[in-house]
C-alpha positions as CSV (number, residue, x, y, z in Angstrom):
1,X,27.7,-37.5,-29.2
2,X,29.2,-34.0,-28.2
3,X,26.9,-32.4,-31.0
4,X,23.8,-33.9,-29.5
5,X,24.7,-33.0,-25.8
6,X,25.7,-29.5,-27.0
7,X,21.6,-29.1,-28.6
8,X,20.3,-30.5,-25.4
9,X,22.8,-27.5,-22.9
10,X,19.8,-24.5,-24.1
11,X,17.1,-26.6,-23.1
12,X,19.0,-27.7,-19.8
13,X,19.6,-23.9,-19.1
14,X,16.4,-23.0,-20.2
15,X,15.3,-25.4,-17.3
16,X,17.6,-23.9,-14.7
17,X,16.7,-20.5,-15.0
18,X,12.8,-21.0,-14.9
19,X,13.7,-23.2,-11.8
20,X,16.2,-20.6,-10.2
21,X,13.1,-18.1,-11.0
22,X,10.6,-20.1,-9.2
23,X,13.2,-21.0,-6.2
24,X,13.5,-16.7,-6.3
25,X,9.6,-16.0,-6.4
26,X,9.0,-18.5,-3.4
27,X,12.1,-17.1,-1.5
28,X,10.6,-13.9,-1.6
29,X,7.0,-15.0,-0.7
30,X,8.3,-16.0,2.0
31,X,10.9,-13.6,3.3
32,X,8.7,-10.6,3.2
33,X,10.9,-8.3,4.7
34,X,14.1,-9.4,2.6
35,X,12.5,-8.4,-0.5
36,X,10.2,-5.6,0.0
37,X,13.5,-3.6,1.9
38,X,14.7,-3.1,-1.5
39,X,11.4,-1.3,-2.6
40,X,11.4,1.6,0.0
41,X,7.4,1.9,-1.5
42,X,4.0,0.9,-1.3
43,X,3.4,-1.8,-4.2
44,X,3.2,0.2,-7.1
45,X,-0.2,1.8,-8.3
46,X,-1.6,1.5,-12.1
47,X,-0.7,3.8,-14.3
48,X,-2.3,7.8,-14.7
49,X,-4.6,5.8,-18.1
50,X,-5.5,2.7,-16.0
51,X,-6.2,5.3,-13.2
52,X,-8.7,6.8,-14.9
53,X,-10.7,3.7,-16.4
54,X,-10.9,2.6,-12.4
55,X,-11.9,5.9,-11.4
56,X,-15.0,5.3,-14.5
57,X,-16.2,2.0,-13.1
58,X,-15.6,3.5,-8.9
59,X,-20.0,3.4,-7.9
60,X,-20.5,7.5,-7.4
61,X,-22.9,7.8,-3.9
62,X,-23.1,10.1,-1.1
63,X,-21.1,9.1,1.8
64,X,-23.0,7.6,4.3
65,X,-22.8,7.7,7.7
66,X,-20.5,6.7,10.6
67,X,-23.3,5.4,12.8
68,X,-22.0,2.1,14.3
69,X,-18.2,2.8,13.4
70,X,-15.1,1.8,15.4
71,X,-11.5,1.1,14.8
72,X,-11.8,-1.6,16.3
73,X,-13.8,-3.1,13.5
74,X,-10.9,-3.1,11.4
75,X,-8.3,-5.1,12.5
76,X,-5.3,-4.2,12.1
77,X,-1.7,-4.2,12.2
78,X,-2.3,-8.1,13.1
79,X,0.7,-10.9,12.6
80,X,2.7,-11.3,10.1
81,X,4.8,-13.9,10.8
82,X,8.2,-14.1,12.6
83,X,6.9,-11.7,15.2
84,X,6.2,-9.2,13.4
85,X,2.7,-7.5,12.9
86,X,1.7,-5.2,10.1
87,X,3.1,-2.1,10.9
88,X,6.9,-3.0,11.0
89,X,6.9,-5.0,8.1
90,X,6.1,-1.4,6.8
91,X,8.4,0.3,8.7
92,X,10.9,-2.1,7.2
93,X,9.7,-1.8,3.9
94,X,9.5,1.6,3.8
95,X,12.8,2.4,4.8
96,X,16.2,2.5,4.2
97,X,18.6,0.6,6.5
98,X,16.6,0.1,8.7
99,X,17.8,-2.1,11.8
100,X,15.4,-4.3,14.4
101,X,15.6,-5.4,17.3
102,X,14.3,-9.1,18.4
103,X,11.1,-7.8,18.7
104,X,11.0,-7.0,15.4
105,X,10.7,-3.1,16.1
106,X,12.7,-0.6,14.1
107,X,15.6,0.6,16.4
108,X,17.1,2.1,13.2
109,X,16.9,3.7,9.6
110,X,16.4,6.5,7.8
111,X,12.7,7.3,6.1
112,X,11.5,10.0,3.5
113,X,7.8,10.6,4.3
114,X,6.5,11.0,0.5
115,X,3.6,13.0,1.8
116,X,6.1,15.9,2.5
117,X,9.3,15.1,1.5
118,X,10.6,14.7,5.4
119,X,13.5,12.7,6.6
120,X,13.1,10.7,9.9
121,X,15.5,8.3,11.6
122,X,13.2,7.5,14.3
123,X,10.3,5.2,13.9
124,X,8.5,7.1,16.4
125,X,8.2,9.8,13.9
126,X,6.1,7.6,11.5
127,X,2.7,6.9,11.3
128,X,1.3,3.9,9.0
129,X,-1.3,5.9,6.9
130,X,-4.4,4.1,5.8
131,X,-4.6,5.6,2.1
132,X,-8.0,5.2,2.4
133,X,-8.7,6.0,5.7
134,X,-10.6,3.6,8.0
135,X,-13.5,5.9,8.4
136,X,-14.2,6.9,4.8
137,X,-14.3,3.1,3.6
138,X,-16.7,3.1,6.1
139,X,-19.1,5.7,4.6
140,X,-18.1,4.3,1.2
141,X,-19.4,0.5,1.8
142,X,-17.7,-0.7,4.5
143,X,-20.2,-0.6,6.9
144,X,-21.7,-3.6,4.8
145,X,-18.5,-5.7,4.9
146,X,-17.7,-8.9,7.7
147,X,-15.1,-7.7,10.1
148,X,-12.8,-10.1,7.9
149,X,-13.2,-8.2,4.9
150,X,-12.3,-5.2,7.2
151,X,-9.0,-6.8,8.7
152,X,-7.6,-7.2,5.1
153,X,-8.5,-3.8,3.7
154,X,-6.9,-2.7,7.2
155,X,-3.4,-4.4,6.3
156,X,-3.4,-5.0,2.9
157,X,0.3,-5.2,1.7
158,X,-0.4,-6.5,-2.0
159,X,-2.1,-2.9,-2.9
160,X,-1.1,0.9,-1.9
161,X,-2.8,1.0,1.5
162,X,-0.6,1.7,3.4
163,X,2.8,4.0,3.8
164,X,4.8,5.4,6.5
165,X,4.4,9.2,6.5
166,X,5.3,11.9,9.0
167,X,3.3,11.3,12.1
168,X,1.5,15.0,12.2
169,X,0.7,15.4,8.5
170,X,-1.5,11.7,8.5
171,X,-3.0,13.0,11.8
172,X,-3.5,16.4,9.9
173,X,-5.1,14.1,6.9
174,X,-7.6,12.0,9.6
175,X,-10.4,10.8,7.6
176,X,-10.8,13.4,5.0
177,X,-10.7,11.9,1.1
178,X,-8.8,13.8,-1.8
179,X,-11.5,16.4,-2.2
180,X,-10.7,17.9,1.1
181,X,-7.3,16.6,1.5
182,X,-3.6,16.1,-0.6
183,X,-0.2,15.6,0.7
184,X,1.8,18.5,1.1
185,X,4.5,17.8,-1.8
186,X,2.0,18.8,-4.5
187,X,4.6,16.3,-6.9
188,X,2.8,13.5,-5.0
189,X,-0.6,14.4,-5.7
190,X,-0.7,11.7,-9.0
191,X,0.5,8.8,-7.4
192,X,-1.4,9.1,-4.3
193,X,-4.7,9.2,-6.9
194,X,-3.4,6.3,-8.0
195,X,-2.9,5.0,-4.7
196,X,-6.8,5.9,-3.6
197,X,-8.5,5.3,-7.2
198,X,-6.3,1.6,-6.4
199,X,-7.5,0.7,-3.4
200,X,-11.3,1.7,-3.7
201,X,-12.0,0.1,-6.9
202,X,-10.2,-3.1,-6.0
203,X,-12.4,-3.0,-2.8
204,X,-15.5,-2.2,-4.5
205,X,-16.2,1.2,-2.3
206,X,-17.8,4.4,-3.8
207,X,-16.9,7.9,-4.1
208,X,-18.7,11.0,-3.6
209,X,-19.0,13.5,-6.5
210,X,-16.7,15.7,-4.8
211,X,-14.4,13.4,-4.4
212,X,-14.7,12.0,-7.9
213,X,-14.6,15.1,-9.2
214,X,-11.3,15.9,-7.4
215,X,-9.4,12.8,-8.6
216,X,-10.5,13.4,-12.3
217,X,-9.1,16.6,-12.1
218,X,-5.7,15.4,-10.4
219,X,-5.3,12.4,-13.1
220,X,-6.0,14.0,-15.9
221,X,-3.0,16.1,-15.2
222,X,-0.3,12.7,-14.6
């Protein structure tokens, strides 16, 4: 009898640890902020390679035009659950220590914009960059999409979207795409083409031949 309970004990743990990895995965579906505090990052971005085969299969067009385009057709920083809209679960996630109040707003913390290497302690100081800003998935398809569509490319927490960077360099960004615009911290500039090449092939947008040009040159230097 003891032999035939001790060959059953690996199955039996077996058992518990793939149920202790389930109870895990759904504990951290749904305590967002719990487990993405730990990350202090956008989700993580394919590798430099897989980069470049998205880049491949990104449509190249000419931008088109901003004829009929608003913020306001892009949703965004809409609830989250437990109060909290898109933009502080960012903030949180983001961060390091980061306290809040029962409005869910960050009272405290410490962030390192990765754009240029800055360190904030006020959330004020933040902005939530769009990687790819509102406006150039716009001219890159966009235009075409239902406003829902919009809303989740406008607070899309499951790809590299969005990131809290220093307030004036993301207003110093605006709309431009990686042809006319890189982060300061020129040790950035490969992840954030992962980050763009990311986001606009998972969306299906295009990219101008500047702009494709541009990221080719940056990835094939990761």
């Amino acid at each position: 009898m003891a032999k035939a309970t001790t060959q059953r004990r690996p199955k039996l743990y077996a058992r518990r640890a793939s149920l202790a990895a389930a109870s895990a995965a759904a504990l951290c579906y749904s305590l967002v902020l719990s487990c993405q505090t730990a990350q202090a990052a956008p989700p993580t971005p394919p590798d430099a390679a897989t980069a470049r085969t998205y880049l491949a299969e990104i449509k190249e067009a000419p931008e088109g035009s901003l004829d009929g385009y608003s913020r306001a057709k892009f949703p965004h920083w809409s609830d989250q659950g437990n109060g909290c809209n898109t933009r502080e679960l960012v903030l949180k996630r983001d961060g390091t220590d980061v306290q809040q109040d029962n409005r869910c707003a960050a009272v405290s913390g410490k962030w390192v914009s990765a754009y240029d290497g800055a360190t904030w302690t006020k959330a004020s100081d933040l902005d939530i960059d769009h990687v790819v800003p509102l406006a150039e998935a716009w001219r890159s398809g966009a235009a075409q999409w239902t406003t829902e569509r919009r809303k989740e490319l406008a607070n899309d927490l499951k790809h590299s979207q969005l990131i809290a960077v220093t307030d004036n360099v993301n207003q110093e960004k605006g709309d431009k795409d990686p042809a006319k615009w890189l982060p300061p911290s020129a040790s950035y500039h490969c992840e954030y083409a992962r980050m763009w090449v990311w986001v606009k092939h998972e969306y299906g947008l295009t990219a101008d031949a500047a702009e494709t040009s541009a990221l080719k040159k940056i990835l094939s230097g990761c």
